[in-house]
C-alpha positions as CSV (number, residue, x, y, z in Angstrom):
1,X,286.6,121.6,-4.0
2,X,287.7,117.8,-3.6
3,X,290.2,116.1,-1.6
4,X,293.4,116.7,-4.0
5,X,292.2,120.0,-4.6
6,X,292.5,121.0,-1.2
7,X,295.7,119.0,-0.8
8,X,296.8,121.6,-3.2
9,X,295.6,124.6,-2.3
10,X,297.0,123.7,1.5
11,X,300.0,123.1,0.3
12,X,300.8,126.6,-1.4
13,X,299.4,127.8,1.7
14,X,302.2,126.3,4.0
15,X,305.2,125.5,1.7
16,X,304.8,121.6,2.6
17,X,305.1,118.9,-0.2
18,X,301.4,117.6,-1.3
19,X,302.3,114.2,-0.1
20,X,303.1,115.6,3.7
21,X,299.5,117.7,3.8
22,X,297.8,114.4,2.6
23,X,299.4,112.2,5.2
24,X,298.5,114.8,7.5
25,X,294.8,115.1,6.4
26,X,294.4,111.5,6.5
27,X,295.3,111.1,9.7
28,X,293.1,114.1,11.0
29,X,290.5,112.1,9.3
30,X,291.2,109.0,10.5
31,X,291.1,111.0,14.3
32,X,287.8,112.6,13.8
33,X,286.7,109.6,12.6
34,X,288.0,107.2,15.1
35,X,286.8,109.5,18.0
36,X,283.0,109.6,16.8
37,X,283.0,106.3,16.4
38,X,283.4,106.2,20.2
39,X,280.7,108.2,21.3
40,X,282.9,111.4,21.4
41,X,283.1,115.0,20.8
42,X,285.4,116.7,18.3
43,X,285.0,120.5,18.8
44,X,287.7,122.6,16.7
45,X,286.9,125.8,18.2
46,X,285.8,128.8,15.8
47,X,285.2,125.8,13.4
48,X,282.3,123.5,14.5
49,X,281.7,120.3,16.3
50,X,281.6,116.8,14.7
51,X,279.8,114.8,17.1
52,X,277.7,111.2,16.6
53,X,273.7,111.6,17.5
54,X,271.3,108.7,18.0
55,X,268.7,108.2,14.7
56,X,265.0,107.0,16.6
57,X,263.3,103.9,15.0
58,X,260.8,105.1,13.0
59,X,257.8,103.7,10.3
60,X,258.8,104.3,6.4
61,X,257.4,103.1,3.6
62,X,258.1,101.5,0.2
63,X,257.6,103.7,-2.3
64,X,256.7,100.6,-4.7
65,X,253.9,99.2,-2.5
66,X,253.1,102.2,0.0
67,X,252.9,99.1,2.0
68,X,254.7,100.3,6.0
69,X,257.8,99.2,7.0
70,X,260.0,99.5,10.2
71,X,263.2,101.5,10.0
72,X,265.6,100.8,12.9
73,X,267.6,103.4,14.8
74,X,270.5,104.2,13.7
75,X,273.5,106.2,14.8
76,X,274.5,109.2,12.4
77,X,277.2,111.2,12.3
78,X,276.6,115.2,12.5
79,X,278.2,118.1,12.2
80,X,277.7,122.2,13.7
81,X,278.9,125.3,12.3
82,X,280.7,127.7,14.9
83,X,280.0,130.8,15.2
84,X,282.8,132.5,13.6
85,X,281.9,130.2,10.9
86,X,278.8,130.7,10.5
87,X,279.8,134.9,10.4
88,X,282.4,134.1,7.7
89,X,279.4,132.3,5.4
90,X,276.9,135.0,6.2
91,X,278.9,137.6,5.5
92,X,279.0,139.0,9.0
93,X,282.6,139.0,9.4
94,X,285.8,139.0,7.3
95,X,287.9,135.6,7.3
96,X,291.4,136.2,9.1
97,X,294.3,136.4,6.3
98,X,296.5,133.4,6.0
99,X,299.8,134.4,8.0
100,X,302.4,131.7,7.2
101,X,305.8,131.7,8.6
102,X,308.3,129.5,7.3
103,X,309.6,126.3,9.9
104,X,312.8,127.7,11.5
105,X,314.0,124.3,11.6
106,X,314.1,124.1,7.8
107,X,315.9,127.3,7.0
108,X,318.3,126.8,9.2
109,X,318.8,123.0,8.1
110,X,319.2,124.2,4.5
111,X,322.0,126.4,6.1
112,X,323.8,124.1,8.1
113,X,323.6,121.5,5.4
114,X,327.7,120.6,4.9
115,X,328.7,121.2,1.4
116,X,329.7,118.2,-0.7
117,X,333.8,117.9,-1.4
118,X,334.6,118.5,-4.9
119,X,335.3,115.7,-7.1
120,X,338.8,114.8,-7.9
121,X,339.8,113.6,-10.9
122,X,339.9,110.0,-12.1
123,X,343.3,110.6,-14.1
124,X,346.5,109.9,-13.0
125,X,345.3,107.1,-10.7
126,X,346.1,103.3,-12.0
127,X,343.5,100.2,-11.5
């Protein structure tokens, strides 16, 4: 599954418009992203932990020349399953069903919405 497809299949889920679930995404994203970056932990419990880890400086070599060469550390991101994920993908345990319950505030914004005056008609009147 890519990005749009997701987008989609999020959006059925809920009811919102694609374009809301992919601002939405991005910015959870852009989070995650922005909080590693800093050194911290992003735990979404049941889910796993996104987290930044240190790479060592270690010897490689060049596959051309076998001749060594020094790889410098590096810092990597990483992520680890939860358990309840990890039961889900092992087929352990069952995931939960999807229970969606529409927004209040948009049924009751569709009902309070004030209905539009008729039209009157443009004959009779002079310009």
């Amino acid at each position: 599954m890519n990005r749009a497809e997701l987008i989609s299949h999020i959006s059925e889920l809920t009811g919102q418009t694609k374009t809301e679930v992919g601002t939405t995404m991005t910015a959870i994203i852009h989070s995650i992203t922005g909080a590693m970056s800093k050194g911290e932990k992003v735990t979404l419990v049941g889910f796993g932990t996104f987290e930044r880890r240190n790479r060592q400086a270690r010897t490689g070599r060049n596959p051309r020349t076998l001749a060594p060469l020094r790889i410098p550390s590096s810092k990597v991101p990483a992520f680890r399953a939860g358990q309840e994920l990890k039961d889900v993908i092992d087929g352990r345990a069952r995931q939960k069903a999807w229970e969606h319950a529409k927004p209040a505030h948009k049924a009751a914004a569709k009902k309070a919405a004030p209905k539009k005056p008729a039209h009157k008609s443009a004959k009779g009147k002079k310009r």
